[in-house]
N, C-alpha and C positions, 0 to 999 in steps of 0.2 A: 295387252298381254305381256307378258312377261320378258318373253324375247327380247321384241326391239318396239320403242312404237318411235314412229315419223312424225318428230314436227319439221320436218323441211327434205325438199325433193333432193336434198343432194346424195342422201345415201340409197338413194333406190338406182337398181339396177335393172332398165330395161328387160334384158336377155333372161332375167330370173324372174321376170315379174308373170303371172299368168292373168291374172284381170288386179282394177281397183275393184272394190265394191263399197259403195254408199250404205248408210247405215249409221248405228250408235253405237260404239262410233263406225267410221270410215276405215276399213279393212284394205290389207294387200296380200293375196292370194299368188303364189307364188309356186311355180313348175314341179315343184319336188314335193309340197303339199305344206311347207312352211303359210302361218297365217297371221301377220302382225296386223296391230291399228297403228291409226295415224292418224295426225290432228289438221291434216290440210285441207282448208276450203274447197269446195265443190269446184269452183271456177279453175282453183290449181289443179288438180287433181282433171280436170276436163283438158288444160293446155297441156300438163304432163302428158299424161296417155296421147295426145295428137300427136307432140312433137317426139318424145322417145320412141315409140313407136315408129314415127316415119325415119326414124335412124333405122331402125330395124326391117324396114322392108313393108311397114304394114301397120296397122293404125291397134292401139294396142285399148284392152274394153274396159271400160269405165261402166260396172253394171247394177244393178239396183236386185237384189239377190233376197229369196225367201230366207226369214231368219229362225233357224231352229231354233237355235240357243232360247231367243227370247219368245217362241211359243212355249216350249218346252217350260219357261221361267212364269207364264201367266197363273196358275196356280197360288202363288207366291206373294204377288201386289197385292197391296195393301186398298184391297175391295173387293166384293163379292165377286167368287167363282163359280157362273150358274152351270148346271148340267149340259142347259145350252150350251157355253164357255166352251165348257169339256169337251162336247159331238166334234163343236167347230178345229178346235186345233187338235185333234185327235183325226179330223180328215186332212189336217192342211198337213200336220207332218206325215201321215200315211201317203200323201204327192209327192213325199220327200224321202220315201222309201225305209219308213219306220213303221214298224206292225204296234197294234196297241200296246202288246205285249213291253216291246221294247219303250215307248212311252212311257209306260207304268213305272218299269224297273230306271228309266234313268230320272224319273220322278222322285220316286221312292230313295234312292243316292242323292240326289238336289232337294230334299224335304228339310231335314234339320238344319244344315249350314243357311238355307237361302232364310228361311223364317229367320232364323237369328238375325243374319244379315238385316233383314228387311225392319228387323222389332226397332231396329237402330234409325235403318232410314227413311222407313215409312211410305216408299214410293207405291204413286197407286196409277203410274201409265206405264213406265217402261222397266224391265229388268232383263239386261243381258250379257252379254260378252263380259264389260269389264266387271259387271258388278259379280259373275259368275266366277272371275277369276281372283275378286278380290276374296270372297267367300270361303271360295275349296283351295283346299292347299292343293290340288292336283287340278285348280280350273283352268288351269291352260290347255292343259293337254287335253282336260274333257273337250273345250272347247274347240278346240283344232281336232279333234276326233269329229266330234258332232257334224260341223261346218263341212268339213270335207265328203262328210257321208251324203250331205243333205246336196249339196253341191253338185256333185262329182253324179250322184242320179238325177239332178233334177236338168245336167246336160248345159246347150249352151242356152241365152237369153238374150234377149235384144240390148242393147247400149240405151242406157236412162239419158233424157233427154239434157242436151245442156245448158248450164246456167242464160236465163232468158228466155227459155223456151213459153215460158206461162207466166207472164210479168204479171198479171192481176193476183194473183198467187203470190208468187215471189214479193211481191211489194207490199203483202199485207200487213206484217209487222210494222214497215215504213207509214201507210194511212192509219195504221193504229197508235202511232207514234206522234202524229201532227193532231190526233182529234181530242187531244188536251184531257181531263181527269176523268178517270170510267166511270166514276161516282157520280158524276155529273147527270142529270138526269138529258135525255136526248145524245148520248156520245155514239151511239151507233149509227144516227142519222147523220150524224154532222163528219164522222167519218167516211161515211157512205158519199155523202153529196162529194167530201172533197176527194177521194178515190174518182168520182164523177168526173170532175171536173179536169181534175190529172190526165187523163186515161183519154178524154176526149182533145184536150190540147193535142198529144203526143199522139194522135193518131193522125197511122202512114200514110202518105199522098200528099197531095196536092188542097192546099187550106182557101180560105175562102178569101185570101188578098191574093193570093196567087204563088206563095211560096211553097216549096215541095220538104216533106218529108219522109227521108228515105234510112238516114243512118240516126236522125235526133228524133226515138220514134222509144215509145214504152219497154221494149228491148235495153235500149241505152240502158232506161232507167233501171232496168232491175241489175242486170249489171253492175252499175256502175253503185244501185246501193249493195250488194252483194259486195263486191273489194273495197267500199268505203268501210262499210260494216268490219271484215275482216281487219283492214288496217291501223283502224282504232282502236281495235280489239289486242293487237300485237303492240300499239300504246300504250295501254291502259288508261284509255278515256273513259272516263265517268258517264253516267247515263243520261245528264243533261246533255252532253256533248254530242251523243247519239242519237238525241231528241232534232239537237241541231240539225245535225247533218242529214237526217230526215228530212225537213224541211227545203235545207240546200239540195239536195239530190233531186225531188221531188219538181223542184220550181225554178231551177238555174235553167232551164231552156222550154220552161212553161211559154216565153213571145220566142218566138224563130225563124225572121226575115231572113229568104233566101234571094240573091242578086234578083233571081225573078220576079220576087214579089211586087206588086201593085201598088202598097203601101205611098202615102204623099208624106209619109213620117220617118227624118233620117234612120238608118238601124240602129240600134241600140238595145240590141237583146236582151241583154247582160241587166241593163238596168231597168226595163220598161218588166223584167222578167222580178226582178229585188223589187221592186213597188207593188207588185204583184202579189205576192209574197208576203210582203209587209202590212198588206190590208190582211190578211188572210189572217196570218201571226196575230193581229190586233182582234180581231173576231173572236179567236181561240181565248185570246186573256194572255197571250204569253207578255212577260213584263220587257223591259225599254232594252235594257243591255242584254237580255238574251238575243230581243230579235235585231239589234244591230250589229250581234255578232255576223248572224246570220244573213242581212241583207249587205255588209261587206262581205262575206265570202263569193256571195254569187257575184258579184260587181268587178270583186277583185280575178273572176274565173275568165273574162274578156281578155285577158292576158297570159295565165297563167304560168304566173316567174315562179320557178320555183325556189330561187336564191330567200321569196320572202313570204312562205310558207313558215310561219313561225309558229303556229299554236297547233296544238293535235287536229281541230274541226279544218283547219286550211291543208293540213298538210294527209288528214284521211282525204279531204275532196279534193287533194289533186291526186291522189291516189286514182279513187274513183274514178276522175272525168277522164284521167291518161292511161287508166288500166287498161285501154281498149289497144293500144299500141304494142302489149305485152300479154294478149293470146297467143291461140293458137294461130296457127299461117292460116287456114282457112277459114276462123271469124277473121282476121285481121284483113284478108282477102276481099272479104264480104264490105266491111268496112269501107274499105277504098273505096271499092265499087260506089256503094249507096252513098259515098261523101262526093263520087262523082255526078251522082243523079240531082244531088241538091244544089250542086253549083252550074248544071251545065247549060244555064243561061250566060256565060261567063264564054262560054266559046271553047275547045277543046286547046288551044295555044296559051291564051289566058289561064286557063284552070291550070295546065301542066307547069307553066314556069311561078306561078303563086304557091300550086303543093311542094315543088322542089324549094322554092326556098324557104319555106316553113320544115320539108323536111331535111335543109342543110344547116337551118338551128337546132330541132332534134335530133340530128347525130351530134353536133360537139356536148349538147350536152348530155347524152347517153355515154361518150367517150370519155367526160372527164371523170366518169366517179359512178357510183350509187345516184340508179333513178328513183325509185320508188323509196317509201317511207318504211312502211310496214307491209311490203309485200313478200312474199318467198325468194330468194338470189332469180329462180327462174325466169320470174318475169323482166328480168332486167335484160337477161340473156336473150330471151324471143323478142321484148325490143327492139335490140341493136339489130338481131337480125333480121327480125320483117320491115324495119326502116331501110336499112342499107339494101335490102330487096328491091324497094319499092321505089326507093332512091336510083340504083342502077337503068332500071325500067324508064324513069322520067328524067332519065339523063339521056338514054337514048332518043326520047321524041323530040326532046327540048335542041339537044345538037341539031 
């Protein structure tokens, strides 16, 4: 819109904000009736609203909202508009407190500019918000009229679930990204099998050596390819890169011996997980230096320096694998916890004084500079502070 749009948390103000809302784009609806977009990832956008919100007294809604704008706009794509079409979004915006009537007539005002628009762009899934306001010289305000109306009746709504909630979902793009050329005849099974195959490694509990997974569980994964994804994207990584880093997200803790495990095989995650991988990658056809980009990144994740984080695919995946440190307080919360369940073969002394001094090298280097690569300042800031939290806590059991 025209207003303002948001590519970064730093100009939003809690106190004025009334909900995020999800969408094309991502919208922030605001106490007075102001409606900007904004280009911030879902996962931001989920730590935002926890954390400014809990400044505020109250957890503030990240919500997934009926879209007038673009029912009203379906007429317009570029594909058939059946009668059918018509009944359906003629009932959804009548939930939303538009009589046919008024349908017709904001129709009939959106009919020439949008077909123009559209002769241009040809889209035949989505037309809304921005494209409404690039169209009418008055589509901002249409649009902030619309929204508010549609809004403001249709009341409050539950908070859309957050990033992670539905990892076979969320990950889809990532198993359609490792199952190599769609042209290929068999790529839906070969996707399919290795979705399979993922999805059953990374499931929670207790594995059949005897090692538990509680926090390195499909969750992770969507996650963590969710802020790689983003932070290569604020790069400008090219789409091999992305192809990459699919693969790395996917299989960097595809083996995952915990102290408990049974295993007669020293651990070696990190690499027994790269080999793993690398049969996989050879299956697919991917050629020699893509996949040894790729089975050094996971090899090189056993450590994660980030001083030698040199290339975009290493430096989205440390992104990714440390995003989890720069939620909100309550995944980061969760975190803890389930990184306690997986070690607590370790003993509760042991565990405590091993997390503190892994979390007494994540504060210095949280303190000397810029953590993240490509992520929002935000996360940098819930960092510092849900480690120095957690840190405070395991300095009291440890004393």
């Amino acid at each position: 819109m025209k207003t303002r749009h948001h590519t970064s948390t730093e100009a939003l103000r809690a106190d004025s904000v009334r909900e995020v809302v999800d969408g094309f784009p991502p919208l922030v609806w605001h106490h007075d009736g102001r409606i900007e977009t904004c280009a911030l990832p879902a996962f931001t956008r989920d730590a935002w609203c926890e954390s400014a919100g809990g400044r505020q007294g109250g957890r503030l809604r990240h919500t997934d909202r009926a879209d007038a704008v673009a029912l009203l706009c379906e007429p317009f794509l570029d594909t058939e508009f059946t009668p059918e079409d018509a009944a359906r979004t003629e009932e959804q915006l009548g939930r939303l407190g538009f009589a046919p009537a008024e349908v017709a007539e904001h129709r009939k005002r959106l009919s020439g500019p949008m077909l123009a628009y559209n002769a241009i762009h040809w889209e035949w899934a989505h037309l809304g918000v921005s494209d409404v306001c690039a169209a009418l010289r008055d589509g901002d305000a249409f649009c902030q009229s619309v929204l508010n109306r549609a809004w403001t009746h249709q009341g409050a709504v539950p908070p859309r679930p957050v990033v992670g909630s539905d990892p076979a979902h969320e990950l889809s793009e990532a198993f359609a990204a490792i199952a190599g050329d769609v042209a290929v005849a068999g790529w839906g099974a070969r996707r399919d099998a290795l979705r399979d195959e993922v999805l059953r490694a990374y499931a929670e509990g207790v594995g059949e050596d005897g090692g538990v997974r509680a926090f390195h569980t499909a969750r992770h994964l969507a996650e963590a390819w969710a802020i790689g994804r983003a932070s290569l994207a604020r790069q400008r990584g090219d789409g091999e890169t992305q192809r990459q880093l699919a693969w790395v997200v996917l299989y960097h803790d595809v083996v995952y011996r915990t102290p408990g495990s049974r295993s007669v095989h020293p651990r070696d995650n990190e690499g027994e997980s790269a080999r793993w991988c690398d049969r996989r990658m050879h299956e697919a056809g991917e050629p020699a230096g893509f996949r040894d980009a790729v089975v050094h990144a996971i090899r090189w994740s056993a450590r994660h320096e980030r001083s030698s984080a040199t290339t975009p695919l290493l430096r989205a995946f440390f992104d990714a694998d440390m995003g989890i440190l720069g939620l909100g307080p309550s995944r980061y919360d969760g975190y803890v916890a389930a990184v306690s369940v997986e070690y607590a073969a370790l003993g509760t002394e042991a565990f405590n004084r091993g997390r503190l001094a892994f979390l007494d090298t994540l504060a210095a280097q949280l303190d000397a500079g810029p953590y993240y690569f490509g992520l929002d300042p935000l996360h940098d800031r819930l960092a510092r502070e849900n480690v120095a939290r957690e840190r405070a806590a395991r300095r009291a059991t440890v004393a």
